[in-house]
C-alpha angles and dihedrals in degrees: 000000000000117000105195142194102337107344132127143234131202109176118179134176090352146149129204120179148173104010137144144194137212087221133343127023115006089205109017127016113193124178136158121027095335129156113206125186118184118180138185089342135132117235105184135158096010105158126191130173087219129033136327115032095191105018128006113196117190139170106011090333106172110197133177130210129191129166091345132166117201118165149141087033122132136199123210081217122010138350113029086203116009126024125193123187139172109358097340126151135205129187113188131178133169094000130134112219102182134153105017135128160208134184095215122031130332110031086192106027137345121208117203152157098021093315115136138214137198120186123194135191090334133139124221107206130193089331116157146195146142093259120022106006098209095012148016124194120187145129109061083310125144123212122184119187127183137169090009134139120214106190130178097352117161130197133147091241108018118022087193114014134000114201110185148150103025095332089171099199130034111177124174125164118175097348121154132207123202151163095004140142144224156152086220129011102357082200113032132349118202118193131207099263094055111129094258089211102035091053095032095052098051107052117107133155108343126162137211124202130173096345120161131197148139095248120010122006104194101020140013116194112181106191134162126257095267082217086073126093096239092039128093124269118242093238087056085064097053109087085070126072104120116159094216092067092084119066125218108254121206129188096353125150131201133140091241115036134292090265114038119190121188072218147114117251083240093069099039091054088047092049093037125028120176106015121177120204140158114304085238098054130069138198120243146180117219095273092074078249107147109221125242110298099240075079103063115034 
């Protein structure tokens, strides 16, 4: 189905299966001041050589997702299942995105280009990608997540989420994290150019729970040597120490810490302050040196 330059769609009750597109959305294609509703429907084994396996959302697409099921669908790019582009928004609630995937980033959505995306009491299921294995969050783009499971996600940098290049919000409330896998940050991976305030503002009570990776199990936060010019200064870091910014882990495994920074010790104390984590893990900066051990107890 394409949805084009101003139109509407109101799906209902609904299965599509077994589609597939020559380039964006193997299902729906929106694009152009569209407003798209799907309730209560079943999207699977949608395949695309672009973007969107499922959904592809372009151009102020507004789309609205309720008690959805979208699952088994691929993407030649990004978003195995959803895709959201320039200006594009999603709301999803109660709603099971599981075994879909994308050769590139976001095996179950991709946010890009100043779209955003609010996920609500949903679960992201065996999704995979090379980055990000359930999400990807990038361009100037904003992705809030509560009261969400992400469970069994796999990506090269990110098991779970991916936020990079000027991603402005990160939100996540209850959300937990389980059963994924990574080279680096098997829940979430954070790279230098993530908005400091919009991310470190937004993260309450999220829980890790048997995460592997190489490096961070549970987090990856790549950020830049606050001694260099184009890094940030210390003092820009202060504001936020908040002891519910780092999650509780428990039985996660990595060669280097739960919770991995490209960092100094200097910066991390200024930014955390007092961080509690499992007696077994350990927080660590990129040279395998355990911080001081006021931070693991």
């Amino acid at each position: 189905i394409s949805i084009l330059e101003g139109g509407s769609l109101l799906m209902t009750d609904t299965k599509m299966l077994d589609n597939y597109g020559d380039d964006d959305g193997g299902h729906i294609e929106a694009f152009g001041d569209v407003s798209v509703r799907v309730h209560s429907s079943l999207l699977g084994n949608g395949r695309v050589l672009n973007s969107g396996g499922a959904i592809a959302a372009m151009q102020r697409t507004v789309m609205v997702l309720e008690d959805c099921l979208l699952e088994n669908s691929e993407a030649g790019q990004y978003g195995g299942a959803i895709s959201l582009e320039d200006d594009s928004s999603l709301s999803m609630n109660f709603s099971l995105v599981q075994r879909n995937m994308a050769s590139l980033a976001g095996g179950g959505i991709s946010v890009l280009t100043s779209s955003v995306a609010v996920v609500n009491g949903s679960r992201a299921v065996t999704n995979m990608a090379t980055e990000g294995g359930f999400a990807i969050a990038l361009d100037n783009t904003s992705l809030t997540m509560s009261h969400s499971d992400l469970v069994h996600n796999t990506g090269r940098a990110g098991g779970g989420i991916k936020v990079a290049f000027s991603c402005l919000t990160l939100m996540l409330h209850n959300v937990t994290f389980r059963q994924g896998q990574a080279v680096e940050g098997a829940g979430i991976y954070l790279d230098p150019f993530v908005s400091r305030e919009g991310v470190f503002r937004g993260l309450e009570q999220l829980n890790f729970t048997n995460l592997s990776a190489y490096v961070g199990s549970s987090v990856y936060w790549s950020i830049f040597d606050p001694k260099s010019a184009s890094g940030p200064q210390p003092e820009s870091l202060s504001n936020f120490t908040n002891q519910q910014l780092i999650p509780v882990c428990h039985s996660c495994s990595s060669d280097a810490g739960s919770i991995v920074f490209t960092s100094s010790p200097t910066e991390v104390d200024l930014l955390y302050g007092n961080v509690s984590v499992n007696v077994s893990d350990q927080i660590y900066i990129t040279s395998g040196e355990r911080l001081p051990s006021r931070f693991t107890y």
